[in-house]
C-alpha positions as CSV (number, residue, x, y, z in Angstrom):
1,X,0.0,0.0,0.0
2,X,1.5,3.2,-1.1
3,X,2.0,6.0,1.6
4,X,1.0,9.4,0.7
5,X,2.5,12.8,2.1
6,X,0.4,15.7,2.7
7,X,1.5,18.8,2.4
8,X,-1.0,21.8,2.7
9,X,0.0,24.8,-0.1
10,X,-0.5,28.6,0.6
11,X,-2.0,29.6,-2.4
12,X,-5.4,28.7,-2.7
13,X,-5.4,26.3,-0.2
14,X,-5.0,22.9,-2.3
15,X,-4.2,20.1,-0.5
16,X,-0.9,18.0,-2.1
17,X,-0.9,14.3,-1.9
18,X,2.7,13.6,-3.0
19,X,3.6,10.0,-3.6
20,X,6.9,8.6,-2.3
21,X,9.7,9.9,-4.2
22,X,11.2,6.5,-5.7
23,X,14.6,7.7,-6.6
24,X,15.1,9.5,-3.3
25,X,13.4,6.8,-1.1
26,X,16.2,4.7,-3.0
27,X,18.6,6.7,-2.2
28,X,18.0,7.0,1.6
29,X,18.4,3.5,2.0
30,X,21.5,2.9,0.9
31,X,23.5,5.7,-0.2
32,X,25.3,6.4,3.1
33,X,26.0,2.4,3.8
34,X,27.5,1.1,0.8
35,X,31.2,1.1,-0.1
36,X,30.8,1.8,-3.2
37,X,28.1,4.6,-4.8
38,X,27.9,4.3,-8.5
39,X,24.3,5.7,-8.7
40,X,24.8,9.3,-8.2
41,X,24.7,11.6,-10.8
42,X,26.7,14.4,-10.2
43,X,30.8,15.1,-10.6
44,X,32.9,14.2,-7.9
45,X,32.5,16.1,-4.5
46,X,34.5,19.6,-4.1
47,X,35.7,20.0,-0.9
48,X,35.5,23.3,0.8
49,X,39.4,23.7,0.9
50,X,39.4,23.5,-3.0
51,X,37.1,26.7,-3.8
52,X,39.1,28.2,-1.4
53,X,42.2,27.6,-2.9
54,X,40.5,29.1,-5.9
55,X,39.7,32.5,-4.3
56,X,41.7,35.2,-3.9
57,X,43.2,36.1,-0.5
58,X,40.5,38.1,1.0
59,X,38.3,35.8,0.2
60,X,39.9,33.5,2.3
61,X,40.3,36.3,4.9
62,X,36.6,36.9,4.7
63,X,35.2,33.4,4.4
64,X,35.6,32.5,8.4
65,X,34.1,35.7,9.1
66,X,31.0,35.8,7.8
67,X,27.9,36.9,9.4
68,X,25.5,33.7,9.5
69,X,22.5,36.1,9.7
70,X,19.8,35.8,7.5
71,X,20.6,36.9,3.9
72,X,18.5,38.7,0.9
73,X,15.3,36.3,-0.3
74,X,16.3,36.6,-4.1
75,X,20.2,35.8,-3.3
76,X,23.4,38.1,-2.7
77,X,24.3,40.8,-5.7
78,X,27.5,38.7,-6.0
79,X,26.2,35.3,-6.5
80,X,23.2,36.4,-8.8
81,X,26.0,38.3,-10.9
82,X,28.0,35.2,-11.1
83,X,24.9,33.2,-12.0
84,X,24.0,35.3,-14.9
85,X,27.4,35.7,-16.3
86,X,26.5,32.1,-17.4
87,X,24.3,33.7,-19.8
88,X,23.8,35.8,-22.9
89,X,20.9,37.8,-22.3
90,X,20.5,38.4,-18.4
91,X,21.6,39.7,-15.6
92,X,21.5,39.8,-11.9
93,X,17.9,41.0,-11.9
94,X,17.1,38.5,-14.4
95,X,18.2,35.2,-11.6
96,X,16.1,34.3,-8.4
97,X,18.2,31.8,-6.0
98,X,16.2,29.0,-4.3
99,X,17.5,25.8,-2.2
100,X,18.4,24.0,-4.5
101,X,16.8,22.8,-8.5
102,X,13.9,20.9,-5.8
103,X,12.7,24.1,-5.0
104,X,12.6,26.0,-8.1
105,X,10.4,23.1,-9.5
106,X,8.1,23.3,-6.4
107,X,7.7,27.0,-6.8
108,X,7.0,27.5,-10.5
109,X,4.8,24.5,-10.9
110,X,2.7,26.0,-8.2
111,X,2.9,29.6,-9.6
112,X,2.0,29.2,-13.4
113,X,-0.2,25.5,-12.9
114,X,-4.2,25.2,-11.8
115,X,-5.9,22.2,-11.6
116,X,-7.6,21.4,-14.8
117,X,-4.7,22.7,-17.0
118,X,-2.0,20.2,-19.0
119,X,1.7,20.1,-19.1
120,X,4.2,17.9,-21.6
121,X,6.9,15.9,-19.7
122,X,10.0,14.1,-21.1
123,X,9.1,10.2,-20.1
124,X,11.7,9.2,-18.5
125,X,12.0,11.8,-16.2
126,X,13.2,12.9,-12.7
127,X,10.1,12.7,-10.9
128,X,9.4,16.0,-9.1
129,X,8.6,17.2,-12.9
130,X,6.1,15.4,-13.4
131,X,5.1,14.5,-9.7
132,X,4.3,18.2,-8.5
133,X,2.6,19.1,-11.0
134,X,0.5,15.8,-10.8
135,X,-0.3,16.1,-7.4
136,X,-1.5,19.7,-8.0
137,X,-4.4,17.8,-10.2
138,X,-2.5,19.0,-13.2
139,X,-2.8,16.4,-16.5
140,X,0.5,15.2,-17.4
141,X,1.0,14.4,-21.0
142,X,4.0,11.8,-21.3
143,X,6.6,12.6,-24.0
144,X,8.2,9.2,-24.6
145,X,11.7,8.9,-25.5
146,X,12.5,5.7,-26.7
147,X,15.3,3.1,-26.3
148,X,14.6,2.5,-30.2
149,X,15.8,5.7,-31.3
150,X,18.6,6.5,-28.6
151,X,16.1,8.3,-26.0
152,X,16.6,11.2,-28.6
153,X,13.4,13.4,-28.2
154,X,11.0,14.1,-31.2
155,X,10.2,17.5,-31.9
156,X,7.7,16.7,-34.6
157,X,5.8,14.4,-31.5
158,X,6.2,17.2,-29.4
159,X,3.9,19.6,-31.2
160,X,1.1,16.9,-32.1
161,X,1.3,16.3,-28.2
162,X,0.4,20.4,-27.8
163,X,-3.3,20.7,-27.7
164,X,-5.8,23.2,-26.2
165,X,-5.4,23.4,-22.8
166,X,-1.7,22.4,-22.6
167,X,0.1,25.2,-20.1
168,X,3.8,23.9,-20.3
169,X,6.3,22.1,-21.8
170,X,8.5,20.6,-19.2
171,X,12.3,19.3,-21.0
172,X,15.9,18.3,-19.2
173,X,18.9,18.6,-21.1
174,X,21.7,17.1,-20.5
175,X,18.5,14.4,-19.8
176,X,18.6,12.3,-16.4
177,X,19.2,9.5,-17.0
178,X,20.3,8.9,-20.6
179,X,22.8,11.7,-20.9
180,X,20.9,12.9,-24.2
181,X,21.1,16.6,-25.6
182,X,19.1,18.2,-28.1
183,X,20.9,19.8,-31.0
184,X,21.7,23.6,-31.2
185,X,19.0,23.8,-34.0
186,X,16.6,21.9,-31.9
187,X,17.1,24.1,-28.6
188,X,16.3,27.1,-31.3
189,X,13.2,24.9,-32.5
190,X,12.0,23.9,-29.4
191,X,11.6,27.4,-27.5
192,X,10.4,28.8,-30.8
193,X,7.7,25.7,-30.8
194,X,6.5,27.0,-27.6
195,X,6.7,30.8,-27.6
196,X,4.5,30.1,-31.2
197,X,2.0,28.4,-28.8
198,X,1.9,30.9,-26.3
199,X,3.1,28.5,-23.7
200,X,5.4,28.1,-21.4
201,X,9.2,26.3,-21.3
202,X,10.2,24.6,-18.1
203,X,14.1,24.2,-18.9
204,X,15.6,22.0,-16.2
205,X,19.4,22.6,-17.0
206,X,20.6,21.3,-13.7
207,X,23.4,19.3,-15.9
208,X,24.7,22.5,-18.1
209,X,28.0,22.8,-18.2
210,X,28.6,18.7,-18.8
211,X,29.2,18.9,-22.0
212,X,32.5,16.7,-23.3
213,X,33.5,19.5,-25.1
214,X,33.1,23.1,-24.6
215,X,31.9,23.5,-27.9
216,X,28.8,21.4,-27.4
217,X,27.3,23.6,-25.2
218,X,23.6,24.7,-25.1
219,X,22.5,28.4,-25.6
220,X,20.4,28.3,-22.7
221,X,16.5,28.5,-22.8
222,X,15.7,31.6,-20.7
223,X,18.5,33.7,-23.5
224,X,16.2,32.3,-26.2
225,X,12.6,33.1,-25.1
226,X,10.6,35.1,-22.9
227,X,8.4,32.1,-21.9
228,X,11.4,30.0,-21.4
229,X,12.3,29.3,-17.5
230,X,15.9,28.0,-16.8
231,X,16.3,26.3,-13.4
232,X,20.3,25.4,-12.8
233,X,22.1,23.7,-10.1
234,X,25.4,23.9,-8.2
235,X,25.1,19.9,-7.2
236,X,25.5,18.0,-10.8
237,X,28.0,20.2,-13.1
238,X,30.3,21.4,-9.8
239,X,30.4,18.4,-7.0
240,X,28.3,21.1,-5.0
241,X,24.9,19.1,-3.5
242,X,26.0,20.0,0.2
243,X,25.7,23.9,-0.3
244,X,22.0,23.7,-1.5
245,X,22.1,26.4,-4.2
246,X,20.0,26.4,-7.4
247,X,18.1,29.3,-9.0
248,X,15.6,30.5,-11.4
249,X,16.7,32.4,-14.9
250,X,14.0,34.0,-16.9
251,X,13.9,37.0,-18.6
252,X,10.2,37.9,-17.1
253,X,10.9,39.9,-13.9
254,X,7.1,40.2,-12.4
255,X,7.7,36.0,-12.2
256,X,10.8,35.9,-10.3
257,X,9.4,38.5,-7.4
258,X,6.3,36.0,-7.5
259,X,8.7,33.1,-7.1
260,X,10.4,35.4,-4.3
261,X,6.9,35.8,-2.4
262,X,6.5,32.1,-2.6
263,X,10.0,31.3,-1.6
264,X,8.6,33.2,1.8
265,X,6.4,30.2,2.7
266,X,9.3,27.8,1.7
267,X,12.7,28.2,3.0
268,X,12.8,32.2,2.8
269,X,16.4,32.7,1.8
270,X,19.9,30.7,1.5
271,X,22.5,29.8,4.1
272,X,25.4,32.9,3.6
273,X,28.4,30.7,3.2
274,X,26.8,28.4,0.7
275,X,26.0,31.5,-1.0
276,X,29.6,32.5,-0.8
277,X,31.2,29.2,-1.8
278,X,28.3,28.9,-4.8
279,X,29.8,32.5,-5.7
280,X,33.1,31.2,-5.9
281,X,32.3,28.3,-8.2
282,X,30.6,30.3,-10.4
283,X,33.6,33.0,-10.9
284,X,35.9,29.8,-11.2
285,X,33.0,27.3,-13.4
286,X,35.1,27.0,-16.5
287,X,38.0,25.7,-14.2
288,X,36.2,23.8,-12.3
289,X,33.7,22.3,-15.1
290,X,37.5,21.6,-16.7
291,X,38.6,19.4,-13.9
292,X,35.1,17.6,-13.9
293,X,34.7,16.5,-17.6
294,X,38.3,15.4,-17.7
295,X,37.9,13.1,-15.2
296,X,34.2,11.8,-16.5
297,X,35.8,11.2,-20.0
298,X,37.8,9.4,-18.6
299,X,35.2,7.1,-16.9
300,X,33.3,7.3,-20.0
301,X,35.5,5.3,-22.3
302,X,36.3,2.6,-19.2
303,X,32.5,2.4,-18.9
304,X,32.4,1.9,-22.8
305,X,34.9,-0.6,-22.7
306,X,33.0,-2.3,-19.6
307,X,29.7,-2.7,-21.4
308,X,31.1,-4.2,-24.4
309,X,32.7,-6.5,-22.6
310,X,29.4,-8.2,-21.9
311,X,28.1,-8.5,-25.0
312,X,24.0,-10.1,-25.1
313,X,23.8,-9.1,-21.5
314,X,24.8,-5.6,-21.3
315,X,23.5,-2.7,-24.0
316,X,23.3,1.2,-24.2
317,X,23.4,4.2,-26.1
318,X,26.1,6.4,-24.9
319,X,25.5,9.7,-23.5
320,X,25.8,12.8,-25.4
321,X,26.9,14.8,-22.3
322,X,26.3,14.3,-18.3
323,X,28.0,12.3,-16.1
324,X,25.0,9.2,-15.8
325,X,24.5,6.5,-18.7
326,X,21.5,4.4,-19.0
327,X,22.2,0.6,-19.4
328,X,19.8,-2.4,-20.8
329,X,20.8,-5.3,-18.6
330,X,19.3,-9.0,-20.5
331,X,18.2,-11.2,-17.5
332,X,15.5,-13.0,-15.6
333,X,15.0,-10.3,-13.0
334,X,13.6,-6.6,-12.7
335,X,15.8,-4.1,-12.5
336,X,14.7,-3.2,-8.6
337,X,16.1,-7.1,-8.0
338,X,19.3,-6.8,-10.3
339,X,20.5,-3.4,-8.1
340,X,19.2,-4.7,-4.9
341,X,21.8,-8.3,-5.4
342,X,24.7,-5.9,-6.1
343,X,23.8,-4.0,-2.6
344,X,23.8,-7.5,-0.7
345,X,26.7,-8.8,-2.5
346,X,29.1,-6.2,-3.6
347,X,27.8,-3.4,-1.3
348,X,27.9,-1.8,-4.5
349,X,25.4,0.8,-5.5
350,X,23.0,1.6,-9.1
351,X,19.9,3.1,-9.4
352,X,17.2,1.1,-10.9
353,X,15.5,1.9,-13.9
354,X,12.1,1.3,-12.5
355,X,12.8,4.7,-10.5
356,X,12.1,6.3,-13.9
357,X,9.3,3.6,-15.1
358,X,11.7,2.2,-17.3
359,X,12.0,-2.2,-17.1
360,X,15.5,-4.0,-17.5
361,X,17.8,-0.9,-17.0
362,X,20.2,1.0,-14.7
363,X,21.7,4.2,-14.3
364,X,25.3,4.2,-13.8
365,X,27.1,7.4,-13.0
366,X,30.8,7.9,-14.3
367,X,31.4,11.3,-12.7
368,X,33.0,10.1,-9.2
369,X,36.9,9.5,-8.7
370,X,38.4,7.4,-10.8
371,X,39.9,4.9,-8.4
372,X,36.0,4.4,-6.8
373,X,34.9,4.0,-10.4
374,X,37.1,1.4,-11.4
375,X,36.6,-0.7,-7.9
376,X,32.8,0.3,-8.9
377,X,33.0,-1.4,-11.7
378,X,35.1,-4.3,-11.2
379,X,32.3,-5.1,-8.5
380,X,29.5,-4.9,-11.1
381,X,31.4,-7.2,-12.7
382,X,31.9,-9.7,-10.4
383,X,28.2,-9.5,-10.1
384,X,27.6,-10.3,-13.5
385,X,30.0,-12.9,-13.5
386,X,27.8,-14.5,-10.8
387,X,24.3,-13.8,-12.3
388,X,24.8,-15.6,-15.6
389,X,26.4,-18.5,-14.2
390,X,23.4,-18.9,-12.5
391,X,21.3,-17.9,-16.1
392,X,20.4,-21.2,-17.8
């Protein structure tokens, strides 16, 4: 029987019933009890002493001495100006910081949704997208990408999937979990798709910046449309997850100071020194996004190699960017059963596909140290090795 959280909303008085968040709940069981975590998503941790080492020497003078009073609601002049220097077409005015990508989903689905209205979601997706804006009494139309064409969304579905009553379209590139990317052409295409409809874009870009090379990055969609919304992230490009930072871009400034009254009945404003050490990251991003796709290449092709060494068992289609991959696995079990095994006997950890409604996969991530990663994988193998033994 599945266990429902209520959670009473302050505009309008609707009543959330929120579903048990799968890949969280999975998380909480084992992610701090393994030895080995091969299920996050994100690049390897950055330690506190290495954005220091980045900054300057007052910084480093000032850091200890900061005042751990409350700080502004929309986020410190410095970090917003850092934030939007990661754009084309904004600036500080133009970014609203939240706790965290979670938070900026909460907000804006509750903001711009009513019951009765339609959004488009990616399918697979991270579940808050869709799962918010479900439990608001929102219709959720599924956008499937399939394993038959790479995960690689279809723009030409996409608009046959936009009908009267459809509020938002709701996209994640770099997507979780398949690493896929739309095009330059098809970024263009998509947020013109949608301004054409009068609609709204929901951009989750919590994964910009993990491209394999710089060249391949996104224009971002808030530079590209005034009903595009950009939510970013300090966890997945930057090793960041324990500050808590995230924000809103968009270049409609009436919705961020609604998203900044809302943000009142939430968590009201930031911790000051993740706000200082998120500052520092973003004035240092293209050294530190550097450091972070090096290594993940580097994973990448071992993780290539790994797969293909189990041919009939193991299959994928390699991510275009990120730091997760997606993998078929060809046996007997579901994929809850196959990543619960390598828990028991390699205290080894994957997420299961069935997290994202999606049979007979795993995500993998490849952005962690590359010592852990090869132990990591070395363990899935000896699980394999086991499993089809035991295969008829």
């Amino acid at each position: 029987m599945v266990e429902w959280i209520h959670m009473a909303i302050m505009t309008g008085g609707i009543l959330l019933q929120l579903p048990p968040f799968q890949l969280e709940r999975w998380f909480a069981q084992f992610e701090f009890t393994v030895r080995l975590n091969l299920a996050a998503s994100c690049a390897a941790p950055t330690s506190t002493a290495e954005l220091l080492a980045l900054a300057g020497e007052s910084d480093r003078q000032e850091y200890p001495r900061l005042n751990l009073d409350y700080i502004e609601n929309p986020g410190g002049e410095r970090l917003r100006t850092a934030i939007a220097g990661w754009y084309t077409n904004l600036g500080a005015d133009n970014i609203q910081v939240t706790t965290g990508a979670s938070e900026a989903v909460f907000i804006i689905m509750n903001l711009l949704l009513a019951p009765g209205d339609r959004i488009v979601v990616q399918d697979p997706c991270y579940q808050s997208l869709s799962g918010v804006a479900e439990a608001l009494g929102i219709g959720v139309v599924r956008w499937p990408l399939g394993a038959a064409n790479g995960f690689h969304p279809g723009l030409d579905e996409l608009e046959s999937l936009i009908t009267p009553g459809v509020r938002m379209v709701v996209v994640n590139h770099p997507h979780n979990p398949t690493g896929v990317m739309l095009t330059r052409n098809e970024q263009r295409r998509l947020a013109d798709l949608t301004e054409r409809h009068g609609i709204w874009l929901f951009s989750d870009e919590v994964y910009r910046g993990t491209v394999y090379r710089r060249e391949d990055e996104l224009p971002a969609a808030a530079d590209l449309s005034a009903m595009a919304i950009s939510v970013g992230d300090m966890t997945k490009p930057f090793g960041l997850g324990g500050i808590r930072i995230g924000w809103v871009a968009c270049q409609n400034r009436g919705l961020l100071g609604r998203v900044s009254a809302f943000r009142d009945y939430t968590t009201m404003c930031s911790a000051a020194p993740s706000e200082f050490l998120a500052a520092l990251a973003m004035e240092h991003r293209e050294e530190l996004l550097d450091r972070k796709t090096a290594l993940a290449r580097i994973n990448l092709v071992r993780l290539a190699e790994f797969i293909d060494g189990y041919p009939g068992v193991l299959s994928w289609s390699p991510p275009a960017a990120g730091f997760t991959g997606f993998v078929r696995f060809d046996l007997p079990m579901s994929s809850e059963e196959f990543c619960r095994g390598l828990v028991e006997r390699e205290s080894a950890l994957l997420l299961p596909g069935s997290v994202f409604g999606v049979k007979n996969h795993f995500r993998i991530g490849f952005g962690r140290d590359e010592q852990g990663f090869r132990a990591g994988l070395q363990a899935i193998g000896r699980y394999l090795d086991y499993l089809t033994k035991l295969s008829p």
